[in-house]
N, CA and C atoms as an extended XYZ file, in Angstrom:
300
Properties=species:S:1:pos:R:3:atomname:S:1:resname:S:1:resid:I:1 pbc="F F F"
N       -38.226      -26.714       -3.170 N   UNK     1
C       -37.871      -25.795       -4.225 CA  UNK     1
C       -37.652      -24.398       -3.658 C   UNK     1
N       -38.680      -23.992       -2.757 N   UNK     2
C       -38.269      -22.617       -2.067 CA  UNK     2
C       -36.843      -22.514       -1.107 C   UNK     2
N       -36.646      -23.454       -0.499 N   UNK     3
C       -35.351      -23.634        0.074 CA  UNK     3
C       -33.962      -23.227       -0.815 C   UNK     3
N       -34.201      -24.007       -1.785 N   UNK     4
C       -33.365      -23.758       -2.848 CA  UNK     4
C       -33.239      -22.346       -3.403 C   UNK     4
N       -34.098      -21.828       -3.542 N   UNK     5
C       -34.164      -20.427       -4.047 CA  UNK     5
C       -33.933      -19.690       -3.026 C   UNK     5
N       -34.082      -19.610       -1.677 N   UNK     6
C       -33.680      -18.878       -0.759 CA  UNK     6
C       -32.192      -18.985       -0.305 C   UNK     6
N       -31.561      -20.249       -0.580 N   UNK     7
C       -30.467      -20.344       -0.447 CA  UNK     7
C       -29.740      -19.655       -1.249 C   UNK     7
N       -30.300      -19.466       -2.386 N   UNK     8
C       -29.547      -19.004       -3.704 CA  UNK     8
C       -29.189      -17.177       -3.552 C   UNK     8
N       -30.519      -16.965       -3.191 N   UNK     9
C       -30.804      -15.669       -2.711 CA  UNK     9
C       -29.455      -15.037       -1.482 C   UNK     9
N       -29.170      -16.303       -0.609 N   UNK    10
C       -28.289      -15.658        0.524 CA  UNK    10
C       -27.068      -16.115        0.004 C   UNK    10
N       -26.786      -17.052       -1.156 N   UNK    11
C       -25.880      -16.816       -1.168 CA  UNK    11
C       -24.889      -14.987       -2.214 C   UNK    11
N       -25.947      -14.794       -3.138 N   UNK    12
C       -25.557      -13.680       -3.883 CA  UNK    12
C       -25.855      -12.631       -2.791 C   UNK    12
N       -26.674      -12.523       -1.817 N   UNK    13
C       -26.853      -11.574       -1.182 CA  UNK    13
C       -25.013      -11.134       -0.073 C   UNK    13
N       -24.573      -12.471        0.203 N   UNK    14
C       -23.370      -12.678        0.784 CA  UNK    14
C       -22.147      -12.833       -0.267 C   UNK    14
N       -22.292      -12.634       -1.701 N   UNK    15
C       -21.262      -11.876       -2.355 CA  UNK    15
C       -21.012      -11.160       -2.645 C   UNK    15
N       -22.809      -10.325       -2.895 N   UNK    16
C       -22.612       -8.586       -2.999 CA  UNK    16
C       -22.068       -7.770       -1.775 C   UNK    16
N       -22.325       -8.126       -0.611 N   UNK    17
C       -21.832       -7.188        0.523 CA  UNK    17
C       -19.985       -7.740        0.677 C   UNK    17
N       -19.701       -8.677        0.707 N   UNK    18
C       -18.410       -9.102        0.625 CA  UNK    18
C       -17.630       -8.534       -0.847 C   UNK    18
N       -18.849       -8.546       -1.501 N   UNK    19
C       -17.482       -7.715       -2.899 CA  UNK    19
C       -17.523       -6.344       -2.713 C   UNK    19
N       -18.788       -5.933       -1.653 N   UNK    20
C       -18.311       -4.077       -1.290 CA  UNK    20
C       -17.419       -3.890       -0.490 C   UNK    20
N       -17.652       -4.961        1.137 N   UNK    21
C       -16.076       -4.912        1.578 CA  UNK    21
C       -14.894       -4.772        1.101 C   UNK    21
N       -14.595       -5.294        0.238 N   UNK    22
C       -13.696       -5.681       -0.920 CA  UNK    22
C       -13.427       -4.142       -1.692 C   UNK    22
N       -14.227       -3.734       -1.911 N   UNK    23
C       -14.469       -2.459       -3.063 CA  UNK    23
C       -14.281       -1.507       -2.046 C   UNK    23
N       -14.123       -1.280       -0.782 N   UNK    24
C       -13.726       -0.390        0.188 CA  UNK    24
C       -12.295       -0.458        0.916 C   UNK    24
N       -12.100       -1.533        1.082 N   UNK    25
C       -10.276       -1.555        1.300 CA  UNK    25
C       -10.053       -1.457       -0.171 C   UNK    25
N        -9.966       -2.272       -0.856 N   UNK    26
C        -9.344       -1.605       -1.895 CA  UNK    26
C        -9.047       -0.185       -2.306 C   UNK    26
N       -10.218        0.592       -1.775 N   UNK    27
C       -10.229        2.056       -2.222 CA  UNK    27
C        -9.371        2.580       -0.766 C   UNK    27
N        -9.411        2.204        0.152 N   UNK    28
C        -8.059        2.809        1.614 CA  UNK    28
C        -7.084        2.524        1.048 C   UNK    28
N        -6.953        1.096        0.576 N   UNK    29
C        -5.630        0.676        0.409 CA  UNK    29
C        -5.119        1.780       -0.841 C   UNK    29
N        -5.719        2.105       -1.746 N   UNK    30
C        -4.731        2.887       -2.922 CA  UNK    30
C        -4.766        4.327       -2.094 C   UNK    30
N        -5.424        4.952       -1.114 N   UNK    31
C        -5.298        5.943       -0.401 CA  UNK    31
C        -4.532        5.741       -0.005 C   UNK    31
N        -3.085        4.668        0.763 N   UNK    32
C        -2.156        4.593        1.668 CA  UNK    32
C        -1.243        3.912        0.242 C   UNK    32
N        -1.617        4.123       -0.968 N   UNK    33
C        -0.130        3.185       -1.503 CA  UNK    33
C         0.153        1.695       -0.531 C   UNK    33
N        -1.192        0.964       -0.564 N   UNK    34
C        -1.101       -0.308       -0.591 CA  UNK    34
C        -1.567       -1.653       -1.497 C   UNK    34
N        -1.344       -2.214       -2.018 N   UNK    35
C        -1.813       -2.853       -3.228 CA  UNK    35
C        -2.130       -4.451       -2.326 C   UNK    35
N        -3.491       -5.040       -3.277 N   UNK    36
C        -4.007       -5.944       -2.961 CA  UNK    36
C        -5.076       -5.983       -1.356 C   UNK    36
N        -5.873       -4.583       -1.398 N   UNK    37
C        -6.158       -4.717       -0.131 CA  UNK    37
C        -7.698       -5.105       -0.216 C   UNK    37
N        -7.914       -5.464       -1.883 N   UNK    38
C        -9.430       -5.780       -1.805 CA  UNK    38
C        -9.554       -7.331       -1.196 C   UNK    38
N        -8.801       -8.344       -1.235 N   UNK    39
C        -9.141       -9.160       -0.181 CA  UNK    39
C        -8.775       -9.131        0.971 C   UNK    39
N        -8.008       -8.504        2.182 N   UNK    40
C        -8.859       -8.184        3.055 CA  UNK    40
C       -10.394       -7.787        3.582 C   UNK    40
N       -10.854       -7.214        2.616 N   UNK    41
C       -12.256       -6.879        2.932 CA  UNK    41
C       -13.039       -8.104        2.772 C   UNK    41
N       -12.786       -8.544        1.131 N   UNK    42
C       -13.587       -9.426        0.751 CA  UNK    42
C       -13.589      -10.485        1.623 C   UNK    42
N       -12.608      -11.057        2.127 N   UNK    43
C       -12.308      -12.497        2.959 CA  UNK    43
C       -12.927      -12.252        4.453 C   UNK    43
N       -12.678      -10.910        5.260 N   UNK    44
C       -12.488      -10.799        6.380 CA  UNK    44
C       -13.255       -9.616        6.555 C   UNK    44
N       -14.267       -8.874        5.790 N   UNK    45
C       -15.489       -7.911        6.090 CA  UNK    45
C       -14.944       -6.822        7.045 C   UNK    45
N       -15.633       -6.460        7.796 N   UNK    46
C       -15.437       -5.363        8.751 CA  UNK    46
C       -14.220       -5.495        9.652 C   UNK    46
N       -13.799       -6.645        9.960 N   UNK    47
C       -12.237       -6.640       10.002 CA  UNK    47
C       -11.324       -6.308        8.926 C   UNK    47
N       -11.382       -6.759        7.953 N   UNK    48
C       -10.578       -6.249        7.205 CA  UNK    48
C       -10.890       -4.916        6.914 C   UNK    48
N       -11.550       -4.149        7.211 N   UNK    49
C       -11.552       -2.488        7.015 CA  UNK    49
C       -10.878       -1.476        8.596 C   UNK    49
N       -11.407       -2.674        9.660 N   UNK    50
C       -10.118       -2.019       10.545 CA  UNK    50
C        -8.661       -2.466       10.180 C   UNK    50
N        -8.286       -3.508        9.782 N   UNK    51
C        -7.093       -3.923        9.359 CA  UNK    51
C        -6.368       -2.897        8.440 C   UNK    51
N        -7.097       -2.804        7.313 N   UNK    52
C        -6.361       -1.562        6.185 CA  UNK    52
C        -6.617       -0.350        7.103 C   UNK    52
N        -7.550        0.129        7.856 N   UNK    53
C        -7.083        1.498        8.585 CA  UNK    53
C        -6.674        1.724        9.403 C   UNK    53
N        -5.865        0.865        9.832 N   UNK    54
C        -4.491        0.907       11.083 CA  UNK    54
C        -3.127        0.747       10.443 C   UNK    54
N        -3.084       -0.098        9.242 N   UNK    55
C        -1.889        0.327        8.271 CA  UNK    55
C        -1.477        1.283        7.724 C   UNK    55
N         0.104        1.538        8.089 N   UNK    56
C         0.292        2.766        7.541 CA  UNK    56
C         0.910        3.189        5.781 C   UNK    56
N         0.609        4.315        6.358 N   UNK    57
C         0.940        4.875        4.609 CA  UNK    57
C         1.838        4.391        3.914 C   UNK    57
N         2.422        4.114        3.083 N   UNK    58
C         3.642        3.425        2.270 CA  UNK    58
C         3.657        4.268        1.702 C   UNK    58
N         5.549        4.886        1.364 N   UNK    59
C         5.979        5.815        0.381 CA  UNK    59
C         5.652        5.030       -0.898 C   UNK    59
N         5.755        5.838       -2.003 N   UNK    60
C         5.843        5.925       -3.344 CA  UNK    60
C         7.537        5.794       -3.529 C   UNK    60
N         7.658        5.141       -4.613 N   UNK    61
C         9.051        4.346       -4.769 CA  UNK    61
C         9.799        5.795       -4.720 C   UNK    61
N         9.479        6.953       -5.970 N   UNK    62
C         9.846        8.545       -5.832 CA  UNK    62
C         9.825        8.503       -4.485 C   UNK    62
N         9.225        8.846       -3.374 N   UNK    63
C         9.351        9.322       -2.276 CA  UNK    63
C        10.227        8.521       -1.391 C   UNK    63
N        10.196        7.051       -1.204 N   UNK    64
C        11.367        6.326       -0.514 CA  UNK    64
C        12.991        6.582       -1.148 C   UNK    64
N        12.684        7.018       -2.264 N   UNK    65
C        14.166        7.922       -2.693 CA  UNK    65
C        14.667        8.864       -2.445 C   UNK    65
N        13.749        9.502       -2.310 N   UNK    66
C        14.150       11.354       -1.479 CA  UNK    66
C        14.667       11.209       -0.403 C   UNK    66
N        13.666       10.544        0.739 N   UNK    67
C        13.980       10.243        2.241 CA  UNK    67
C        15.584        9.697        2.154 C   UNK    67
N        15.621        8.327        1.148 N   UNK    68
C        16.757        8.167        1.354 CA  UNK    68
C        17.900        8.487        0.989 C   UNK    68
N        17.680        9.562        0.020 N   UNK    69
C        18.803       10.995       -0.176 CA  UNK    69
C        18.985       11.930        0.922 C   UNK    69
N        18.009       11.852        1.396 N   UNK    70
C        18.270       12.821        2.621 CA  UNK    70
C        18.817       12.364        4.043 C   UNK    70
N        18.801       11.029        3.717 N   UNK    71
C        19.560       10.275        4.580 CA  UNK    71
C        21.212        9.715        4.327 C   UNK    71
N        21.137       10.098        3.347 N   UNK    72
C        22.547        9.788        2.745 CA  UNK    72
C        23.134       11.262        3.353 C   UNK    72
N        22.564       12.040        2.978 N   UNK    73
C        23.322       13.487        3.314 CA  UNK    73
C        23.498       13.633        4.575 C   UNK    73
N        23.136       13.775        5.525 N   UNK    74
C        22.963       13.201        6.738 CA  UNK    74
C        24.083       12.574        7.157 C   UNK    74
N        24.418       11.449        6.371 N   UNK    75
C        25.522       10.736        7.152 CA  UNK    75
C        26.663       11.368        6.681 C   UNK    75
N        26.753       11.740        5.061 N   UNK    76
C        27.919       12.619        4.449 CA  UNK    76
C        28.173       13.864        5.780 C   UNK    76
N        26.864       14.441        5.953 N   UNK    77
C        27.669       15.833        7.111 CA  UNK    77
C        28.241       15.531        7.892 C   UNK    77
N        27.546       14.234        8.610 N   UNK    78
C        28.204       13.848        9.713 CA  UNK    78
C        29.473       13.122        9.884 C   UNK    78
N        30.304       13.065        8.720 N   UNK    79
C        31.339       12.136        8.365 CA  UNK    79
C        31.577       10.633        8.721 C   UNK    79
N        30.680       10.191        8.478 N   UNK    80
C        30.805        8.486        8.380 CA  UNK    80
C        30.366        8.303        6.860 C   UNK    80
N        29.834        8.820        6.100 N   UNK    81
C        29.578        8.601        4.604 CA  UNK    81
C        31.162        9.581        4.139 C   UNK    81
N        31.684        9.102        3.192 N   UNK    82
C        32.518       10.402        1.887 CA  UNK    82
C        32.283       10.964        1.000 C   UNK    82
N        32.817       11.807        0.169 N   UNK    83
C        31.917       12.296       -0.934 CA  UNK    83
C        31.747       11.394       -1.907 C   UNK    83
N        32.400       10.516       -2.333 N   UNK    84
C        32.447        9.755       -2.976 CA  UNK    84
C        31.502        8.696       -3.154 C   UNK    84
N        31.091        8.145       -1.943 N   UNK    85
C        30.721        7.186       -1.454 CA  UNK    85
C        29.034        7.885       -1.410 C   UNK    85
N        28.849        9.047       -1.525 N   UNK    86
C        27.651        9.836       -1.303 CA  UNK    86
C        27.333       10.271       -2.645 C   UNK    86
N        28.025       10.448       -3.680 N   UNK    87
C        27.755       11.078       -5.200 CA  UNK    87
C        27.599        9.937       -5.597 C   UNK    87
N        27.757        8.027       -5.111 N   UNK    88
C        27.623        7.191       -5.712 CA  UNK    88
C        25.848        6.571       -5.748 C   UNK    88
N        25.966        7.290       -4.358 N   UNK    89
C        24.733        7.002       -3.884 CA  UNK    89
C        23.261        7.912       -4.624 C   UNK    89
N        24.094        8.985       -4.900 N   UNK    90
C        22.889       10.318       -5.368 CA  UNK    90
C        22.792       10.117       -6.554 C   UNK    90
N        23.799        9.151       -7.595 N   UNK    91
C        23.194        9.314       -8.613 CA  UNK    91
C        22.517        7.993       -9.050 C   UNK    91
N        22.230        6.982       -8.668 N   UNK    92
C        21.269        5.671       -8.270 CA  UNK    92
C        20.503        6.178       -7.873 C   UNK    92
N        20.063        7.565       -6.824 N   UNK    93
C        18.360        7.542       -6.322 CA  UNK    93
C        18.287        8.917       -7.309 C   UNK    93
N        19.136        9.495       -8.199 N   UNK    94
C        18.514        9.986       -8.603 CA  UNK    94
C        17.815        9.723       -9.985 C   UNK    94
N        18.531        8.858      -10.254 N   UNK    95
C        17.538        8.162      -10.995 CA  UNK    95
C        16.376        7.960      -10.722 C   UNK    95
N        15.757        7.363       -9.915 N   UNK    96
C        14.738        6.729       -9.684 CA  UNK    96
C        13.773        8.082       -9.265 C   UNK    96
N        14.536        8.920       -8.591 N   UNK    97
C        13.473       10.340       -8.586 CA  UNK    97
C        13.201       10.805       -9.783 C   UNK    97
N        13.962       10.822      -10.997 N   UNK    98
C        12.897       11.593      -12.174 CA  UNK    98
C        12.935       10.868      -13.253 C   UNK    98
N        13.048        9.741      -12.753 N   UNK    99
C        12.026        8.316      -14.075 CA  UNK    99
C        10.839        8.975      -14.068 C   UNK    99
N         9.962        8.132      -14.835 N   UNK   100
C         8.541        8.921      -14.871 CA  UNK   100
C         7.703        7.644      -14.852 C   UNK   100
């Protein structure tokens, strides 16, 4: 009977520290704009917390739009984009820059 209860014991004792792993990538991961990073922790513990903190930051959908306005312009100066071909482009991301 004590076996049993001690087992029982390690096993909640080994879901509470695995659901804090869990509860700590999760909290890097929304620091880097990464989603789903509470199982890494949970599955893979102290690896998975070096794992989420060697991944890098991920833009925000707003911000991968800017960059890539500013990359559009870029090619417009440099004449391999046209204006045309560049006002088609600016007004698709600009959308997406002041959605809300």
């Amino acid at each position: 009977m004590e076996a049993v209860a001690l087992i029982c014991v390690v096993c909640v004792v080994i879901f509470l520290v695995t659901t804090v792993f869990g509860l700590i990538t999760e909290k890097m991961g929304d620091n880097k704009n990464i989603s789903n990073c509470f199982w890494w922790g949970f599955l893979l513990g102290i690896l998975g917390i070096i794992i989420v903190s060697l991944k890098k930051k991920q833009l925000s959908r707003r911000e991968a739009a800017i960059a890539k306005l500013i990359e559009q312009k870029t090619l417009l100066d440099s004449g391999i984009k046209t204006q045309a071909e560049f006002d088609t482009c600016k007004e698709k991301l600009a959308l997406i820059i002041n959605e809300k």
